[in-house]
Residue, then its C-alpha position, 0 to 999 in steps of 0.5 A: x500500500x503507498x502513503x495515499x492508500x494510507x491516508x485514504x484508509x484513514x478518512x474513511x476508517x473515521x468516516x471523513x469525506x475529503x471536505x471534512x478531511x481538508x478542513x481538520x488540516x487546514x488544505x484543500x478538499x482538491x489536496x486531499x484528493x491529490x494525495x489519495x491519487x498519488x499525484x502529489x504527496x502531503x509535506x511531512x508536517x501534515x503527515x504528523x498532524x495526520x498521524x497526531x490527530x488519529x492516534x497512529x505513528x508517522x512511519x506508519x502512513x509511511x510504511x507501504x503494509x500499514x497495519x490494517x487491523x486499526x479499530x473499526x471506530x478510529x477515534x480523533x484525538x480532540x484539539x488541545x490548548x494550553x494551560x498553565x500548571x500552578x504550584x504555589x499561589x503567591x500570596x498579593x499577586x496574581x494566580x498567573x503571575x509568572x512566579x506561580x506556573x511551573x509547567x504546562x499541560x494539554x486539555x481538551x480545547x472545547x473544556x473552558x480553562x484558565x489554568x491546572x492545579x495538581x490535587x493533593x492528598x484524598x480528600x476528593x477521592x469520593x469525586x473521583x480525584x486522586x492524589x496526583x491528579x491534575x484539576x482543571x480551573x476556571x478562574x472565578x471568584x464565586x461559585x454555586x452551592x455543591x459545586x467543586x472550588x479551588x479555594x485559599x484559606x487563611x491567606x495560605x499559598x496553595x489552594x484546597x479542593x473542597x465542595x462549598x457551600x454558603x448559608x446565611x453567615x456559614x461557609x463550609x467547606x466539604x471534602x468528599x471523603x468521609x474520613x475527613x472533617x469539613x472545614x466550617x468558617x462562621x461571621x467574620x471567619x468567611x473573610x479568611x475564605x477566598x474563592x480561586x475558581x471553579x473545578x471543570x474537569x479533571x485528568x487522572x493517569x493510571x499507575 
């Protein structure tokens, strides 16, 4: 099999017309075309974008026996951005102030983040977050009633992951983990609460 029988196995594997095809890599339907044609060959870019973008090697739309036991349902890997990772948030200054983002991670583009912290401990392990997983935040300073806050406390400098609930002149903050106490603030304790964002999705690696 040549590079266009690859490429053209591919499309239709995801069941992608040539339009559809040409737009996830930004060319021509008419590209497209000419590459399954074998009149002309795509740049090595687009091969690794092809390659990134259905989950298989660049060798292998290269390789003239390309393996065609692929799953019957190939499955898109979905475009990504960018979102900074925060360690410690430095007490007066921004939470994306340069001094606070260590790395950064991939997230899916169509979940709406500002940046990513790492969890710590198993207070959330009844939400499903683990120790060590990364928690994704959209930066805000309220939430509603049973939703998953990043939240600083006492004027500390890392966040703490908690479900948070306000009634009246209480603010709780409740693990999810029933070995573990809430954390409860009542009167003028609320001022030492301080709401970071909002938890909206999650990323968990098996070990």
């Amino acid at each position: 099999m040549s590079i266009g029988d690859n490429i053209k196995f591919l499309r239709e594997k995801a069941g992608l017309s040539q339009v559809d095809f040409a737009k996830m890599f930004g060319v021509t339907d008419k590209a497209v075309s000419t590459w399954e044609n074998e009149t002309r060959i795509p740049r090595m870019g687009v091969i690794e974008k092809i390659a990134a973008a259905f989950g298989v090697t660049k060798s292998q739309i290269l390789d003239e026996e390309m393996d065609r036991s692929l799953p019957n349902n190939i499955i898109l890997l979905p475009k990504m951005n960018k979102v900074p990772l925060v360690g410690q948030i430095a007490c007066g200054t921004p939470i994306l102030a340069e001094e606070n983002i260590t790395d950064y991670v991939d997230l899916p583009a169509h979940i709406r983040a500002d940046y990513a912290l790492t969890c710590k401990g198993d207070s959330m392990i009844g939400a499903g977050i683990q120790d060590g997983d990364v928690v994704y935040i959209r930066q805000q300073p309220e939430v509603e009633n049973g939703q998953i806050a990043a939240v600083i406390v006492n004027d500390d400098n890392e966040a703490t992951l908690k479900r948070f609930y306000r009634i009246g002149d209480t603010v709780t903050l409740n693990p999810e983990n029933p070995t573990i106490a809430p954390m409860v603030f009542v009167g003028d304790e609320i001022n030492s609460v301080r709401i970071v964002g909002r938890a909206v999705a999650y990323t968990h690696v098996l070990k």
